[in-house]
N, C-alpha and C positions, 0 to 999 in steps of 0.2 A: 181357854186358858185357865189355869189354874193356879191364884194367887193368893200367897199366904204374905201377911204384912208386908207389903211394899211400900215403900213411902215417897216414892214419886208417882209418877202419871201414868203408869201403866195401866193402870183400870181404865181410865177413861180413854186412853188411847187406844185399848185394842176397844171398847165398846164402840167406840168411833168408826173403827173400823169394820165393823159390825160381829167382830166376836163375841161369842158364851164367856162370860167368866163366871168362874168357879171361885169365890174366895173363901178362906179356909181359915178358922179362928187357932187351928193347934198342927204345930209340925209332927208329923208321926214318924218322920223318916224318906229318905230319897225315892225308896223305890217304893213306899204304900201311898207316896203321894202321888208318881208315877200311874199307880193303878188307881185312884180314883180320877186320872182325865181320863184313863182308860175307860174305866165301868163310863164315865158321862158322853164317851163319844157314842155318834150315832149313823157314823157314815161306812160304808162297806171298807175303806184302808184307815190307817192311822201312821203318822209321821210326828215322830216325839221329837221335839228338837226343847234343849234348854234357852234360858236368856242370852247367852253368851254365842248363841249358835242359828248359821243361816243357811240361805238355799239360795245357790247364785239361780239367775235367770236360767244358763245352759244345763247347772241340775234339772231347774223346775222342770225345763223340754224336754228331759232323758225321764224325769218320772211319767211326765203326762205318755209320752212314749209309750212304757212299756205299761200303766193301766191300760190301755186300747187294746192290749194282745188279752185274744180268749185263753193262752194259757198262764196269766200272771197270775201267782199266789202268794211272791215275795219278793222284795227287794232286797241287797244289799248296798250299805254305802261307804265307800272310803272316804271315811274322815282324815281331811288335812286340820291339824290342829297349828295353832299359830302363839307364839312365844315372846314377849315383848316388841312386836312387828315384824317379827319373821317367821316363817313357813317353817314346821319341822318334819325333815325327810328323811330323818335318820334315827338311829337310838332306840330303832321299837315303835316309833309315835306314826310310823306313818306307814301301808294304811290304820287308822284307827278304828 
C-alpha cells in the first residue's frame, strides 16, 4: 500500500493485515504515485485497485483462475462503478 497523509487507520490496518506500506511525505500526481507501488512491487502480477475500490470474492476466483493457465499474461476487468448506491449500467460508465 501506498499512503500519503491519511489520517485515519489505515496504516495500521493494512500493517495488521500484514501489508508493505509505502508512506509518502509529498503528492506528485495520480499516476507517479501509481508507479511507485509499481517500482515497490515484487510479485510476478499486480492489481492496482484505489481506496474506494474492491474485489468481490467471485472476482477473486475468476483471477486466481486464470494465473493457473500457462498462457496468462493479462487480465482485463469490467469495472461496475456505483453512484450514490446504485450500479451504473449505462451513460458510458459501464464496462469501465
Amino acid at each position: 500500500i501506498v499512503d500519503w497523509a491519511s489520517t485515519d487507520d489505515t496504516v495500521a490496518i493494512a500493517r495488521a493485515a500484514g501489508a508493505t506500506v509505502i508512506q509518502t511525505d509529498d503528492w506528485p500526481g495520480f499516476g507517479p504515485q501509481k508507479n511507485r507501488a509499481v517500482d515497490a512491487a515484487t510479485g510476478d502480477w499486480i492489481l492496482s485497485l484505489d481506496a474506494d475500490e474492491r474485489v468481490t470474492p467471485a472476482l477473486r476466483d475468476e483471477i486466481l483462475g486464470h494465473l493457473k493457465r500457462a498462457d496468462a499474461h493479462a487480465l482485463a476487468l469490467p469495472r461496475l462503478s456505483a453512484f450514490c448506491g446504485t450500479f451504473v449500467r449505462h451513460a458510458g460508465w459501464y464496462p469501465d
